[in-house]
C-alpha positions, 0 to 999 in steps of 0.5 A, spaced: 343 450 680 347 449 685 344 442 687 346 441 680 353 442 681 354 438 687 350 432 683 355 433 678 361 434 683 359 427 686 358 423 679 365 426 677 369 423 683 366 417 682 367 416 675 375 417 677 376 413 683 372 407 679 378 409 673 383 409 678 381 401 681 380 399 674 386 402 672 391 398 678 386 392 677 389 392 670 397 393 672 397 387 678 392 382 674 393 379 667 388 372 665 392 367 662 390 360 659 394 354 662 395 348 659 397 342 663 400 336 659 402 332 665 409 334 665 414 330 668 422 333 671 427 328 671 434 329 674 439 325 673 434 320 669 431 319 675 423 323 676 423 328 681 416 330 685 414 336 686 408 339 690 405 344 684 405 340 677 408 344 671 404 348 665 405 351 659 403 358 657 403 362 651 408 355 649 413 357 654 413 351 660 413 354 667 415 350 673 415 352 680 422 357 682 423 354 689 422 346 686 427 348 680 432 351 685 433 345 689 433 341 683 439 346 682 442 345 689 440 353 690 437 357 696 430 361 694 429 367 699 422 371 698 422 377 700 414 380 701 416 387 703 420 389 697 417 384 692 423 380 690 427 373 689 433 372 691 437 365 689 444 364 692 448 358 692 448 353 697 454 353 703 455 360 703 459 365 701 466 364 697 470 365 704 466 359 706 469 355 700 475 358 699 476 354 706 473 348 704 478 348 697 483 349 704 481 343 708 481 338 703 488 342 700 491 340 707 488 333 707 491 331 701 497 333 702 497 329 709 496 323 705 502 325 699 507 325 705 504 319 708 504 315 700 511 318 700 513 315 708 510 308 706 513 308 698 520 310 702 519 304 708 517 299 702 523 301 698 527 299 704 524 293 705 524 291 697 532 292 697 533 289 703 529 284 701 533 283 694 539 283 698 537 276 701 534 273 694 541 275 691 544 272 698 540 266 696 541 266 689 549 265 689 549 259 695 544 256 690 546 258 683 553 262 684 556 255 680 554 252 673 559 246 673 565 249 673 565 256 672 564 260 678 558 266 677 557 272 682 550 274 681 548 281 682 541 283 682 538 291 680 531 294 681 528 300 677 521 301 677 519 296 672 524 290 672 529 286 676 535 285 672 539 279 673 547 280 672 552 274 673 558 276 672 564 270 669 572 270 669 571 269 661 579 270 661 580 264 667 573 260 664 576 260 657 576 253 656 569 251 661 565 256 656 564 249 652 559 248 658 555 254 656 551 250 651 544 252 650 540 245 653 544 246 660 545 253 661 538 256 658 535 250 664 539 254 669 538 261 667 531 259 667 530 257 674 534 263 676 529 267 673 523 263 676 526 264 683 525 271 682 519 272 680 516 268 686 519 273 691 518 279 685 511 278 682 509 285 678 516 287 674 520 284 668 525 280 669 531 280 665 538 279 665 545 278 663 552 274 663 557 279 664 565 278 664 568 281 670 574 283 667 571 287 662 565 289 666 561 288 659 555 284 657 557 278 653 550 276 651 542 277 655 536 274 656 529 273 657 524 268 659 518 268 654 511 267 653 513 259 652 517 258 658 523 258 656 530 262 655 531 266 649 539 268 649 541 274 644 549 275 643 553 282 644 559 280 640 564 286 641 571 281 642 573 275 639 571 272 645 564 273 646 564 272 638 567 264 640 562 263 646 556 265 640 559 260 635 560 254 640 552 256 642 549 256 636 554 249 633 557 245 638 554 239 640 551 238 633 553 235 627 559 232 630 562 238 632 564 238 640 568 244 640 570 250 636 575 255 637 578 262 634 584 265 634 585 271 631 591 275 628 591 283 626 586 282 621 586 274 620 581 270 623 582 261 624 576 257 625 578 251 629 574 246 629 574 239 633 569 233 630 568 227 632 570 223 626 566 218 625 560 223 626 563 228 620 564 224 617 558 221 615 556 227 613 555 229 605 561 233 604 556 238 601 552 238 608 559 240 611 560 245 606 553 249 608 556 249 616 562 252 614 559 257 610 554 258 616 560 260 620 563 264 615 557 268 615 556 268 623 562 271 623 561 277 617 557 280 621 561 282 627 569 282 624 572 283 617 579 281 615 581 274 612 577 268 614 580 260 615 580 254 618 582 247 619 578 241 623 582 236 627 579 230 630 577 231 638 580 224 640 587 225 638 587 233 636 590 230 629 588 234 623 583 232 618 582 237 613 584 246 612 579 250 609 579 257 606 573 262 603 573 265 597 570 274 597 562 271 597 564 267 602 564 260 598 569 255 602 574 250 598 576 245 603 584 242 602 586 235 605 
C-alpha cells in the first residue's frame, strides 16, 4: 500500500509539470498560415528593398517593423529584457529641434537684412542713375521746336513717369506746334530712351503747365509702337490745345482759337481758303459741329464762331449753334 502511494505521488507530479509545459507552450507560440503574394513597397513611386519580403495573415499584411521605420525616418529600439519596442523620431528630442527651427531663424534673418542692405544700395543707385537720364534727356529733348520743356522723371515700383513740363501762358501762340504727327515722334523717342536704361517697369507720362502745375494731357506708347495722347481738359486752354490736335492741319483748317467770356465761348478758326473752300458746304458743317460736340463735353454756355482766312486774317463767314448743336452759318 505504501508503494502504491508513492507510485501514485510520482504519476500526479508528472501529469502537472506536463500540463504546466503544455500550458506555457500554448501562451508563447500560436501556428499561423502566412501567404506570400510577392508584396512590393513603394515609396514615393519609387520601390524600396528590404531583407525580409512582406505577408499576409488572416487578410492583415505584415511587414517588418524596423524596414517600415526607416521608410518613415524613425528609430527602432529593441529592448530584449523587458520585451519592448520603441520607435522615436529621428534627430532627437524637441530641444534639438527647437534649436534647429533657431538656426535657420537666425539664417533667414541674416539674409532679410542683407536683401534689404543690397535693395537700399540699388535704389541708390536707380536714383542716381535716373538723375542722369533726366540730365540726358533735357540736353537732348528739353526743346520741341520753339517751346522749351523741363523734363522730370518719377519712380515708384511698377513705373517711370515722365513729366515735361511747359509755360502754356508763355507758349500760347507755339502750341500750334504741338500737333499729333510731330509731337507724338517726340514724346515716343522720349519714351524709347527710357526704357533702354529701364527694362522691367512701365512707362508713362505727361505734359504739365508749370504754372498750374496741372496735367494738360497724358500718354503712353502702346503695343503698336506708337504714342496714344488722352487730353485733361480743366481750362479753356488745355480744351483749345485738344481742338488744334484733333482738327488743325486737316481740311484747310491751319489753326483754331477759343476765346472765352462768362459763359459764352467763340470758335476762331483760320483756313486756307482755297483748301475750305473746296469742301461741300455740307462737309464744313459736320466739322463745325464735331467742334461743338467736343467742346460740350468740357463747357456749357453759348457757343460761336467765325472762319477768317489765314493768309490775311480777313473774315469769310460767322457761325452760330442751335440747342441740338445744329450750326447755321451766316456771310
Amino acid at each position: 500500500m505504501e508503494r502504491f502511494i508513492r507510485i501514485f505521488a510520482v504519476l500526479l507530479v508528472l501529469v502537472l509539470l506536463l500540463s504546466f509545459t503544455s500550458t506555457s507552450y500554448a501562451q508563447g507560440f500560436k501556428n499561423l498560415k502566412a501567404y506570400y503574394r510577392g508584396i512590393k513597397i513603394f515609396r514615393n513611386n519609387n520601390m524600396v528593398k528590404i531583407d525580409i519580403e512582406p505577408f499576409i495573415i488572416n487578410g492583415t499584411t505584415f511587414v517588418p517593423l524596423r524596414a517600415l521605420a526607416e521608410l518613415l525616418d524613425k528609430e527602432v529600439d529593441w529592448d530584449g529584457k523587458n520585451y519592448r519596442i520603441h520607435i522615436k523620431d529621428k534627430g532627437g528630442n524637441f530641444g534639438e529641434l527647437y534649436k534647429i527651427i533657431q538656426e535657420q531663424k537666425e539664417t533667414i534673418e541674416k539674409q532679410e537684412a542683407r536683401i534689404k542692405e543690397l535693395e537700399e544700395r540699388l535704389a541708390k543707385y536707380e536714383q542716381s542713375s535716373l538723375k542722369d537720364l533726366e540730365k540726358r534727356l533735357n540736353k537732348e529733348y528739353g526743346q520741341y521746336k520753339d517751346i522749351k520743356f523741363d523734363i522730370k522723371l518719377e519712380e515708384t515700383r511698377t513705373e517711370i513717369k515722365v513729366k515735361i513740363y511747359t509755360d502754356l501762358k508763355e507758349n500760347k501762340n507755339n502750341l500750334k506746334d504741338l500737333r499729333a504727327k510731330g509731337f507724338n515722334e517726340y514724346l515716343k523717342n522720349i519714351i524709347n530712351e527710357v526704357r533702354k536704361e529701364i527694362r522691367n517697369k512701365a512707362i508713362v507720362g505727361a505734359l504739365i503747365d508749370s504754372n498750374k502745375d496741372n496735367e494738360i494731357l497724358t500718354f503712353i506708347l502702346n503695343i503698336g509702337n506708337s504714342v496714344d495722347i488722352s487730353f485733361a481738359v480743366d481750362r479753356i486752354e488745355e480744351l483749345e490745345l485738344l481742338l488744334e490736335w484733333k482738327y488743325a492741319d486737316n481740311n484747310g483748317i491751319n489753326e483754331l482759337r477759343l476765346e472765352k467770356d462768362d459763359d459764352e465761348i467763340e470758335i476762331i478758326l483760320y483756313v486756307d481758303r482755297s483748301k475750305w473752300n473746296d469742301l461741300r458746304e455740307s462737309k464744313q458743317e459736320e466739322l463745325l459741329e464735331e467742334i461743338y460736340k467736343e467742346i460740350r463735353k468740357h463747357f456749357d454756355g453759348e457757343i460761336e464762331g467765325e472762319i477768317r482766312n489765314y493768309s490775311n486774317n480777313k473774315k469769310i463767314y460767322e457761325f452760330r449753334y442751335n440747342k441740338k448743336g445744329n450750326v447755321s452759318i451766316e456771310y
